[in-house]
ZAROVEX-999869 format. One record per residue (C-alpha): residue number from 1; residue in three letters; x, y, z. Coordinates in nm, 2 decimals. Example, Ala and Ser with C-alpha at 12.3 -4.5 7.8 and 13.67 -1.06 7.14 Angstrom:
% ZAROVEX-999869
i;aa;px;py;pz
1;ALA;1.23;-0.45;0.78 .
2;SER;1.37;-0.11;0.71 .
***
This chain:
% ZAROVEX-999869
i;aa;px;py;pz
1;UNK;3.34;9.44;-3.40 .
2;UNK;3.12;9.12;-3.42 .
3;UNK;3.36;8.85;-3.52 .
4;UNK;3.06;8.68;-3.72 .
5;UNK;3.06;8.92;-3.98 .
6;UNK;3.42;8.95;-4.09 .
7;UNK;3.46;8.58;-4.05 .
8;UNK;3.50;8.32;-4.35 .
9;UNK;3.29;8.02;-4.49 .
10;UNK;3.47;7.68;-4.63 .
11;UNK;3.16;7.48;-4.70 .
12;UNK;3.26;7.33;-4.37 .
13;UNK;2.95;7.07;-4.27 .
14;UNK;2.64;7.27;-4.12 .
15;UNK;2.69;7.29;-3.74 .
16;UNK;2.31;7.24;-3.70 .
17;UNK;2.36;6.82;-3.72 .
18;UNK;2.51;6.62;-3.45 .
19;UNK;2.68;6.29;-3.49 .
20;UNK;2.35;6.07;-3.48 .
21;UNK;2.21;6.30;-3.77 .
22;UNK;2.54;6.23;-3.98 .
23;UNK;2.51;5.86;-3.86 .
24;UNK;2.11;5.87;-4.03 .
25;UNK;2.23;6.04;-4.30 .
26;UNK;2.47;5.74;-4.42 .
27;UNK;2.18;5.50;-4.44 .
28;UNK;1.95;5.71;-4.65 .
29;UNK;1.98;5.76;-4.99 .
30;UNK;2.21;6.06;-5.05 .
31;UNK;2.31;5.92;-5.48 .
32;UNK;2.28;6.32;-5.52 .
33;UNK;2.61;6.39;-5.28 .
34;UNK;2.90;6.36;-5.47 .
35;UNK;3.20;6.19;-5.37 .
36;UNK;3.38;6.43;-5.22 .
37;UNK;3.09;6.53;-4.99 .
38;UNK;3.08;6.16;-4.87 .
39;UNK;3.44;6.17;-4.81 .
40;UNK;3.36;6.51;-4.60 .
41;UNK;3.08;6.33;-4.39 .
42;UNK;3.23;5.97;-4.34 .
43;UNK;3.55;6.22;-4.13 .
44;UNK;3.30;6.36;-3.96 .
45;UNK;3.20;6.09;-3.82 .
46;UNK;3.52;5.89;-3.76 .
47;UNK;3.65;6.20;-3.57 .
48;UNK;3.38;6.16;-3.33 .
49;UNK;3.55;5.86;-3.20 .
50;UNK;3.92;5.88;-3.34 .
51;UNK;3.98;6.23;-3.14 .
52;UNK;3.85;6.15;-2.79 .
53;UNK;4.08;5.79;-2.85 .
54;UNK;4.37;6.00;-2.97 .
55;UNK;4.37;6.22;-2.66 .
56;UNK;4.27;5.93;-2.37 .
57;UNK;4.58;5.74;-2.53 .
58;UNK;4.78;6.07;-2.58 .
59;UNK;4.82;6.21;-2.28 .
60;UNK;4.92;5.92;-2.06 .
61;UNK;5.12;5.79;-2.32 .
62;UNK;5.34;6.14;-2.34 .
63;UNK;5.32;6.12;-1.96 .
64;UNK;5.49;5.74;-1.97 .
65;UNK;5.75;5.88;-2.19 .
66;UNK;5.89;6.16;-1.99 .
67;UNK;5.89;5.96;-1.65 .
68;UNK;6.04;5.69;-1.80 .
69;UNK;6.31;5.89;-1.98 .
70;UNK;6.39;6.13;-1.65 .
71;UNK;6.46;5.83;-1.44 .
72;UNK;6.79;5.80;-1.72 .
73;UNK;6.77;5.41;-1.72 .
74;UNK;6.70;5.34;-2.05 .
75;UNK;7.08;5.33;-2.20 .
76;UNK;7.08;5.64;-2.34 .
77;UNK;7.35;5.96;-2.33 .
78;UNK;7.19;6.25;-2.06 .
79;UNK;7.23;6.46;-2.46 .
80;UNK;6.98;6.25;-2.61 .
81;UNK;6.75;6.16;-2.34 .
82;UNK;6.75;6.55;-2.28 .
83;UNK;6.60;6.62;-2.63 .
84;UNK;6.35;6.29;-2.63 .
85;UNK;6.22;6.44;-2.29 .
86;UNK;6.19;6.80;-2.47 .
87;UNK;5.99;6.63;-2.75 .
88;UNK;5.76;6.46;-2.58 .
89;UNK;5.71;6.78;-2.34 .
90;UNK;5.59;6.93;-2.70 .
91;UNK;5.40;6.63;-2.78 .
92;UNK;5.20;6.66;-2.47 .
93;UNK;5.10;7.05;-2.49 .
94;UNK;5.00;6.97;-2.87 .
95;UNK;4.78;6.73;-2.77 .
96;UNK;4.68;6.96;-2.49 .
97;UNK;4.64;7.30;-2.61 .
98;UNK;4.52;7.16;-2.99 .
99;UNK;4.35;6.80;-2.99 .
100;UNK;4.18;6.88;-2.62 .
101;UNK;4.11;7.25;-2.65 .
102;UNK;4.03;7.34;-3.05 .
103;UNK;3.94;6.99;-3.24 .
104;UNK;3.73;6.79;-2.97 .
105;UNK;3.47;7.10;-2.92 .
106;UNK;3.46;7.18;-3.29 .
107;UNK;3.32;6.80;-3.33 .
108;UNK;3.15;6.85;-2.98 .
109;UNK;3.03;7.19;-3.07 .
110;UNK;2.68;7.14;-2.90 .
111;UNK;2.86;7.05;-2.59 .
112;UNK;3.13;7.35;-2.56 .
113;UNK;2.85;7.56;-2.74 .
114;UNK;2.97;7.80;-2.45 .
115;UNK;3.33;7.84;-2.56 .
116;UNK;3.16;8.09;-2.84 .
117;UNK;3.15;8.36;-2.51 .
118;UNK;3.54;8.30;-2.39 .
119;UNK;3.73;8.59;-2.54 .
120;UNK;4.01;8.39;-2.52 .
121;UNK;4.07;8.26;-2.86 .
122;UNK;4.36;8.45;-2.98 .
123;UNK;4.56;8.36;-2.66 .
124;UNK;4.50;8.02;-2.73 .
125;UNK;4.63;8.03;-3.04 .
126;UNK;4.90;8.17;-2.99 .
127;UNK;5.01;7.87;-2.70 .
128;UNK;4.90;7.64;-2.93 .
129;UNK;5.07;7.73;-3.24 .
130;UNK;5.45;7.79;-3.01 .
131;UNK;5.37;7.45;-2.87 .
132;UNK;5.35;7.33;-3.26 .
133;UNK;5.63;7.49;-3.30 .
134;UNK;5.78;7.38;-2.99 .
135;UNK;5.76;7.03;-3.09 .
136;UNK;5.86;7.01;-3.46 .
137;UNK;6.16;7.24;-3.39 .
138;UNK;6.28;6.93;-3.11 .
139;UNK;6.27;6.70;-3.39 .
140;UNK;6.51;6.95;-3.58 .
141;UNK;6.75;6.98;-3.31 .
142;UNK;6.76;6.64;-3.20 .
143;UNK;6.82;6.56;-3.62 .
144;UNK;7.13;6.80;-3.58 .
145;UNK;7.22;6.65;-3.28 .
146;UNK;7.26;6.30;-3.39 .
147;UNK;7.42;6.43;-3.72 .
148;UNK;7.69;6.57;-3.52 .
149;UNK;7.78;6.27;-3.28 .
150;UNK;7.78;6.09;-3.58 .
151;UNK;7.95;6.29;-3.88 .
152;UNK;8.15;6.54;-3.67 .
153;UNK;8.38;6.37;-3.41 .
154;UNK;8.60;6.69;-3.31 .
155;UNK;8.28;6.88;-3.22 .
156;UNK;8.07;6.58;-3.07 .
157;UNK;8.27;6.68;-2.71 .
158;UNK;8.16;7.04;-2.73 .
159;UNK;7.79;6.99;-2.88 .
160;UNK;7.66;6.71;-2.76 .
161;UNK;7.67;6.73;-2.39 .
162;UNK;7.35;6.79;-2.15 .
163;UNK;7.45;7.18;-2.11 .
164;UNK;7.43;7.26;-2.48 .
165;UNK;7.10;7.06;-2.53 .
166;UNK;6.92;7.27;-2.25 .
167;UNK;7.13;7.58;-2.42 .
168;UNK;6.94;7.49;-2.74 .
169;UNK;6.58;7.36;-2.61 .
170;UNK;6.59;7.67;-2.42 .
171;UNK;6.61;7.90;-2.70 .
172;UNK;6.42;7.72;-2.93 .
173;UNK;6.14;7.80;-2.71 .
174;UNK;6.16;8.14;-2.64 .
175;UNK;6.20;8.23;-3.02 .
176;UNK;5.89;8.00;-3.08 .
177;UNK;5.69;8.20;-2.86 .
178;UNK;5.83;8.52;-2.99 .
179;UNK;5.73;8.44;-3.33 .
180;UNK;5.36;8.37;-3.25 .
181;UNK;5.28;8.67;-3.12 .
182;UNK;5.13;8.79;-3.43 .
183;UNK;4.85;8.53;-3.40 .
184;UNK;4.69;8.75;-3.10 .
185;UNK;4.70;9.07;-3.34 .
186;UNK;4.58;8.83;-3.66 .
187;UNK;4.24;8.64;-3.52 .
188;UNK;3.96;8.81;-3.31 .
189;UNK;3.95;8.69;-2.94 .
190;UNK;3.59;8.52;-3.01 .
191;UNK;3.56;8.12;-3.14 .
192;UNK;3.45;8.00;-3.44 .
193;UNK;3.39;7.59;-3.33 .
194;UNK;3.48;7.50;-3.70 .
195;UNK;3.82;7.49;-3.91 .
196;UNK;3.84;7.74;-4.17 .
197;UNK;4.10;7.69;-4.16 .
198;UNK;4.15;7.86;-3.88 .
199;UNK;3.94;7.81;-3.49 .
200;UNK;3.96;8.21;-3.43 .
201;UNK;3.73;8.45;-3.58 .
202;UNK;3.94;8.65;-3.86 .
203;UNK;3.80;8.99;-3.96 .
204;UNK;3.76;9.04;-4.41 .
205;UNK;4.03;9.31;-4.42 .
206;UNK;4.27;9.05;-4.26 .
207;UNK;4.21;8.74;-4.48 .
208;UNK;4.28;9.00;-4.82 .
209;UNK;4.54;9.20;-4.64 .
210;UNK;4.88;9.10;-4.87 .
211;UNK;5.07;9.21;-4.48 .
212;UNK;4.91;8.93;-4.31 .
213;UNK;4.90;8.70;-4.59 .
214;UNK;5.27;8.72;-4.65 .
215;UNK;5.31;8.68;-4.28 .
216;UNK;5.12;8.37;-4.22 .
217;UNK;5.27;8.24;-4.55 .
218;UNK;5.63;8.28;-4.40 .
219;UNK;5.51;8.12;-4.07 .
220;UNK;5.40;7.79;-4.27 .
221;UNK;5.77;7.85;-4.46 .
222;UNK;5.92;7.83;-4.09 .
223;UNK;5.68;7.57;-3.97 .
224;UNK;5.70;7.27;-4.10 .
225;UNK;5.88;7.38;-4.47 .
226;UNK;6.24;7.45;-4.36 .
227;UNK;6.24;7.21;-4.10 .
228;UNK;6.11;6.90;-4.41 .
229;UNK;6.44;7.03;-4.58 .
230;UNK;6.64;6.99;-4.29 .
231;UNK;6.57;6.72;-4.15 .
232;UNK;6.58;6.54;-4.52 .
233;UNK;6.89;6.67;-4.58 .
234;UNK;7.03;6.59;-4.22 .
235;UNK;6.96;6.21;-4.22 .
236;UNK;7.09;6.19;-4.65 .
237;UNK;7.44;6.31;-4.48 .
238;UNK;7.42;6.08;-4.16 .
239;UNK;7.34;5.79;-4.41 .
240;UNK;7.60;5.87;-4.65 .
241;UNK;7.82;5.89;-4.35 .
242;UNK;7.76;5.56;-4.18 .
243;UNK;7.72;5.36;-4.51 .
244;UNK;8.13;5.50;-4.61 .
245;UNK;8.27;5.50;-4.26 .
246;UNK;8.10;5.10;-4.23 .
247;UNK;8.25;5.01;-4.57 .
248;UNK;8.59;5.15;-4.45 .
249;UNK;8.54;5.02;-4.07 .
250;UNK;8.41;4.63;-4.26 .
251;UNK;8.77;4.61;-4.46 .
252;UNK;8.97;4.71;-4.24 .
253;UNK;8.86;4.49;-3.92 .
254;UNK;8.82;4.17;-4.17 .
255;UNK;9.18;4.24;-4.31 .
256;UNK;9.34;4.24;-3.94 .
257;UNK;9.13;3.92;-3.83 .
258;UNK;9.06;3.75;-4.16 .
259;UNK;8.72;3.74;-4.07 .
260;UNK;8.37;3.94;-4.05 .
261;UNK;8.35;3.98;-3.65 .
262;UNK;8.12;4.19;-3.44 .
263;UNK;8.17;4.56;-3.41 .
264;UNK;7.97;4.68;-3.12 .
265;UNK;8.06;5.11;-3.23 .
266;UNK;7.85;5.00;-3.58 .
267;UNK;7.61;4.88;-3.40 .
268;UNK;7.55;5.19;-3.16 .
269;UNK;7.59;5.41;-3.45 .
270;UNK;7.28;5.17;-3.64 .
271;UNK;7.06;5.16;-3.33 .
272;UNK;7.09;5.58;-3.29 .
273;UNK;7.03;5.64;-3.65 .
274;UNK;6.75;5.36;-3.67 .
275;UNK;6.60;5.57;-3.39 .
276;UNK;6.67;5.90;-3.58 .
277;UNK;6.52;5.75;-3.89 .
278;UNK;6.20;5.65;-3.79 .
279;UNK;6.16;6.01;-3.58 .
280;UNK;6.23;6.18;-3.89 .
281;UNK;6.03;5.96;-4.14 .
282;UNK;5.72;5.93;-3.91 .
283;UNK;5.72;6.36;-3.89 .
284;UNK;5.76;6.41;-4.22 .
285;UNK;5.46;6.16;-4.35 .
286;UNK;5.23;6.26;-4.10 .
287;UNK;5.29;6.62;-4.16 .
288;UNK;5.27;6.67;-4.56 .
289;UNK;4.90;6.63;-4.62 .
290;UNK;4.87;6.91;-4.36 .
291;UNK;5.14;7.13;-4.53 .
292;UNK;5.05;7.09;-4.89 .
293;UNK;4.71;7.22;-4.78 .
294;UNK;4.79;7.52;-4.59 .
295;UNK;5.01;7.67;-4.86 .
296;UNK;4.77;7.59;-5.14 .
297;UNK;4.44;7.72;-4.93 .
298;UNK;4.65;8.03;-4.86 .
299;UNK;4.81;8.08;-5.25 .
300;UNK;4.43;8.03;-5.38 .
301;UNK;4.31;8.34;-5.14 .
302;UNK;4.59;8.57;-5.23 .
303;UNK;4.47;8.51;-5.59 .
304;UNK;4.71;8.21;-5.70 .
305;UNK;4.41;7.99;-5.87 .
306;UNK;4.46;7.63;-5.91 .
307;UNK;4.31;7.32;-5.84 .
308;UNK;4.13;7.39;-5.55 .
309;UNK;4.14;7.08;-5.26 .
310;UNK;3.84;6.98;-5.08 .
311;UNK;3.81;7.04;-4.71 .
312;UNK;3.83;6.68;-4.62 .
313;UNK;4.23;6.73;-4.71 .
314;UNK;4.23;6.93;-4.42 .
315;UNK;4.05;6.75;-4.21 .
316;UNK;4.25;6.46;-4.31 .
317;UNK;4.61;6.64;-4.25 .
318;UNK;4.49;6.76;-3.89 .
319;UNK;4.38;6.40;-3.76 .
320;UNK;4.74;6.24;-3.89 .
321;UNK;4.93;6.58;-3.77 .
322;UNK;4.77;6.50;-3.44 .
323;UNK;4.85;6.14;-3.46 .
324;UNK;5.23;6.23;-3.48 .
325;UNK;5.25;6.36;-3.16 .
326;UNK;5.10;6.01;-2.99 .
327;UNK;5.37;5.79;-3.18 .
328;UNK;5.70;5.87;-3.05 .
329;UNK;5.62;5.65;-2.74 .
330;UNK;5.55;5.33;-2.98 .
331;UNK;5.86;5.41;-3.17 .
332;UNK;6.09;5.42;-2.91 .
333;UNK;5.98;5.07;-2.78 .
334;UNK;6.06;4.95;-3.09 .
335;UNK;6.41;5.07;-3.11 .
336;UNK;6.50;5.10;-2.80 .
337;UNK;6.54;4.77;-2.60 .
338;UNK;6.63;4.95;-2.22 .
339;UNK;6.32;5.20;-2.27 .
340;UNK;6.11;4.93;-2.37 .
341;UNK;6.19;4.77;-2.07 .
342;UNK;6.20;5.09;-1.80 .
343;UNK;5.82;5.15;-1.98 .
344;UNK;5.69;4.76;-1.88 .
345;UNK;5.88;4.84;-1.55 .
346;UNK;5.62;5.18;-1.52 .
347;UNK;5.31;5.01;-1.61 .
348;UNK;5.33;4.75;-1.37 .
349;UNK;5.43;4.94;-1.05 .
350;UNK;5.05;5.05;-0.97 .
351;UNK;4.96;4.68;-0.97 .
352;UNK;5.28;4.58;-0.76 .
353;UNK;5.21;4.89;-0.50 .
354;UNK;4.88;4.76;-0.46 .
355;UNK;4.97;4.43;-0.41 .
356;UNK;5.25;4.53;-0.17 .
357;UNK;5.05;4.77;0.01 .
358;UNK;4.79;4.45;0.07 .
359;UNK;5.04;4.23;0.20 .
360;UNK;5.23;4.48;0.44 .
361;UNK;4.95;4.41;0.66 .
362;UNK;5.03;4.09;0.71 .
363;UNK;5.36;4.06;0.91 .
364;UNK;5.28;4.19;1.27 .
365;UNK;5.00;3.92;1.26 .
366;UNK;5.23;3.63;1.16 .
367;UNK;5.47;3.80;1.38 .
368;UNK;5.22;3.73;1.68 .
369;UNK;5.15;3.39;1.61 .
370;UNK;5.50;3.24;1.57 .
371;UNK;5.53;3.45;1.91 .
372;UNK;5.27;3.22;2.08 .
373;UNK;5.33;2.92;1.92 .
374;UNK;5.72;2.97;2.03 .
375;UNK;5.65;3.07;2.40 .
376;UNK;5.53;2.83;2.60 .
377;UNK;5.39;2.84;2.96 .
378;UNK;5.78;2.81;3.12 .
379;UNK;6.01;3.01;2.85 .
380;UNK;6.07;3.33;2.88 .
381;UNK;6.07;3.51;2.59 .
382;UNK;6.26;3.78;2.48 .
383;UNK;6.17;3.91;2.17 .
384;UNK;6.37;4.12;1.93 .
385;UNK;6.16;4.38;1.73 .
386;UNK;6.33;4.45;1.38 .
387;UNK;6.11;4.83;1.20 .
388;UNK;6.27;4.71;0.86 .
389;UNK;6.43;4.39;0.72 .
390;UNK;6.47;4.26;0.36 .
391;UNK;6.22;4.03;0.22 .
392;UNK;6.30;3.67;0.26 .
393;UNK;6.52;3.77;0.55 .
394;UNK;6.55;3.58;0.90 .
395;UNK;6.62;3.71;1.23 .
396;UNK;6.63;3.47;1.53 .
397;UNK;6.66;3.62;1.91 .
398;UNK;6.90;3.38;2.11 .
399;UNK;6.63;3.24;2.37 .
400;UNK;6.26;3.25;2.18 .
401;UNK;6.36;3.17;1.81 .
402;UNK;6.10;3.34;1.66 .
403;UNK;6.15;3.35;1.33 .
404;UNK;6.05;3.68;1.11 .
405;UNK;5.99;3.60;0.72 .
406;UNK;5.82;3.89;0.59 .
407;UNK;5.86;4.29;0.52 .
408;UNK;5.81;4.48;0.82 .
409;UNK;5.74;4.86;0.71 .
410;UNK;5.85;5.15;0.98 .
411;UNK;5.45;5.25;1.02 .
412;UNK;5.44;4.86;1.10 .
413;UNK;5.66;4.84;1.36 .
414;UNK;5.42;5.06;1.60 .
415;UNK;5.13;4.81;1.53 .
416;UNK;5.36;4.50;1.64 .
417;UNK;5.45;4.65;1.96 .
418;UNK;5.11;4.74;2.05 .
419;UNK;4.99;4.39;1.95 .
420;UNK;5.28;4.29;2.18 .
421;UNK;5.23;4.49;2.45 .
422;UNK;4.87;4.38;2.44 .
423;UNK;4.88;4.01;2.39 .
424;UNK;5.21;3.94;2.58 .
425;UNK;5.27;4.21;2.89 .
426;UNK;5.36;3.93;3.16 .
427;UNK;5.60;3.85;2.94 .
428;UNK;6.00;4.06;2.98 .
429;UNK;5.97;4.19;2.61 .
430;UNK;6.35;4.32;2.65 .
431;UNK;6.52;4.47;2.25 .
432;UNK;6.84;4.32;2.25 .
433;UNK;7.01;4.42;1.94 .
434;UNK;7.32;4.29;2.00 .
435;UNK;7.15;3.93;2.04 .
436;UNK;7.05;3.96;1.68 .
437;UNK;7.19;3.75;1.40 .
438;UNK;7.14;3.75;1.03 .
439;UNK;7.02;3.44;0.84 .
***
């Protein structure tokens, strides 16, 4: 079946203009377009920019995250750090499989004009939409997660522990996949390079088939409905929580010392919820203008008329849905002193191998000329040759004093002999060890 004539129309902008005809079309008079059009365009263009931004910073940035959070320096339980890493795993495949992949050729469409012969559509989708999935269902667990270390003490030993979190990642996973299977069955395997909602092509009888309706309606229940009313209801029963147990915690220390003094468990339990907090609000406002528009698009087409939104709501709820998954980085630097610093740690170490790797050339050469300077015409020198010493350290042979300041790397140590052996063969080059002393 040709995908093109079973496929549907949104009054999505004309494919036909590129970004400098849009661009043109701002400084001409257009008083006949009405707002809502202008809106439409003035996206447009901004995501001509704001995607390929979103995905240069994305990707490294989710990258950043996970190294930093594997190496386990950043003061966090291996429970936690196990579900941050999970997240931003999620993250990084969203940004993948549906800022990369679907939205940057539908604004590029003349450049990936040849995606519209990959019959791969409907396998993409359904990776990209278990990846979604993937990654708001993390937030979910880690919500639960917090809200038993925090309001369950009797089962925080037997929940939160590394073990249970990779029990739970684990099959969080597998039942996203599972549950996007019916994507592959629902679009057509060609492209459609525009959002219409949808990047597949979708055949008539699906898009008025009350099945597949009700089926993508329940998917949009699952994904991000129930987990908005979890996570909401989650963090009101960690807040309540910590507000009464710090009321109760407050009297009681105060009434033993007469006076207000610092509780460090208080303020572990306000640094993890702070970080739980922001998570949690930052998901939920950058997913609603996406949700609200998928339920209403697909109510309006199973016959539920009301006020019908404009496609620039989607638009809109697709660039900030995206955004969410680049933000988790920033918030966690806010939060969290330890991973702010591991992260300044990771950026610099490029510059500092560099640097390192320039000055490890350096020792054998310095190395030769304290040699000469120390030797003279009737002193026999006997040299000690050390492969690796600390920087700063000083090793001193008993009869030539030569003194080595710098870092001598193993690949290094061939390179000094062979300078030796060149430069100084008349000379007894014996490697005493045991003459050796430490600085």
């Amino acid at each position: 079946m040709d995908q093109n004539l079973g496929t549907m129309d949104f009054d999505v902008p004309n494919k036909d203009r590129s970004l400098s005809y849009w661009i043109s079309w701002f400084t001409e008079d257009g008083s006949w377009i009405t707002l809502f059009g202008r809106i439409r365009y003035l996206l447009h263009v901004i995501q001509c920019f704001y995607y390929p931004l979103l995905a240069i910073v994305g990707v490294p940035v989710n990258i950043f995250t996970i190294v930093t959070l594997t190496n386990r320096n950043c003061g966090l339980s291996k429970c936690v750090t196990s579900y941050l890493v999970a997240m931003s795993v999620g993250d990084l495949l969203v940004v993948i499989l549906d800022l990369t992949l679907r939205h940057i050729p539908i604004v590029y469409w003349e450049q990936f004009y040849f995606l519209l012969l990959v019959p791969v559509c409907n396998i993409h989708a359904v990776l990209l939409y278990a990846a979604t999935d993937c990654s708001v269902w993390f937030t979910v667990t880690f919500t639960f997660d917090r809200f038993v270390a925090i309001c369950c003490p009797k089962l925080k030993s037997k929940y939160c522990s590394e073990k249970s979190a990779a029990v739970v990642l684990g099959t969080v996973t597998v039942l996203s996949c599972l549950k996007n299977i019916f994507w592959y069955f629902m679009f057509l395997s060609g492209y459609q390079l525009m959002n219409n909602p949808w990047f597949c092509g979708v055949a008539w009888d699906v898009v008025k088939s009350v099945v597949w309706s009700t089926i993508e309606f329940l998917h949009f229940i699952l994904t991000p409905c129930v987990p908005f009313i979890l996570i909401l209801l989650l963090n009101a029963f960690t807040v309540r929580h910590i507000l009464v147990s710090s009321r109760a915690r407050r009297r009681l220390r105060c009434h033993n010392s007469g006076e207000n003094p610092r509780d460090p468990e208080m303020e572990s339990r306000r640094r993890s919820f702070i970080l739980l907090f922001v998570i949690s609000a930052n998901f939920i406002l950058l997913w609603s203008i996406l949700l609200v528009y998928s339920i209403w698009n697909r109510m309006d087409y199973l016959g539920y008329k009301s006020v019908l939104l404009d496609n620039f709501v989607m638009e809109l709820g697709f660039m900030l849905q995206l955004l969410s998954c680049c933000t988790n980085t920033a918030i966690y630097a806010v939060t969290q002193t330890h991973f702010r610093q591991q992260l300044i740690i990771l950026l610099k170490y490029p510059f500092t191998a560099i640097i390192h790797l320039i000055t490890a050339s350096e020792p054998h050469q310095e190395t030769v000329r304290l040699v000469r300077k120390t030797a003279g015409p009737h002193v026999k020198a006997q040299v000690v040759m050390i492969s690796l010493v600390e920087p700063n350290a000083i090793q001193d042979s008993v009869e030539g004093k030569v003194e080595v300041k710098h870092l001598m790397l193993t690949k290094a140590k061939r390179i000094i002999q062979a300078d030796f052996m060149k430069h100084f063969g008349a000379f007894d080059l014996n490697y005493k060890n045991e003459n050796m002393t430490e600085a």
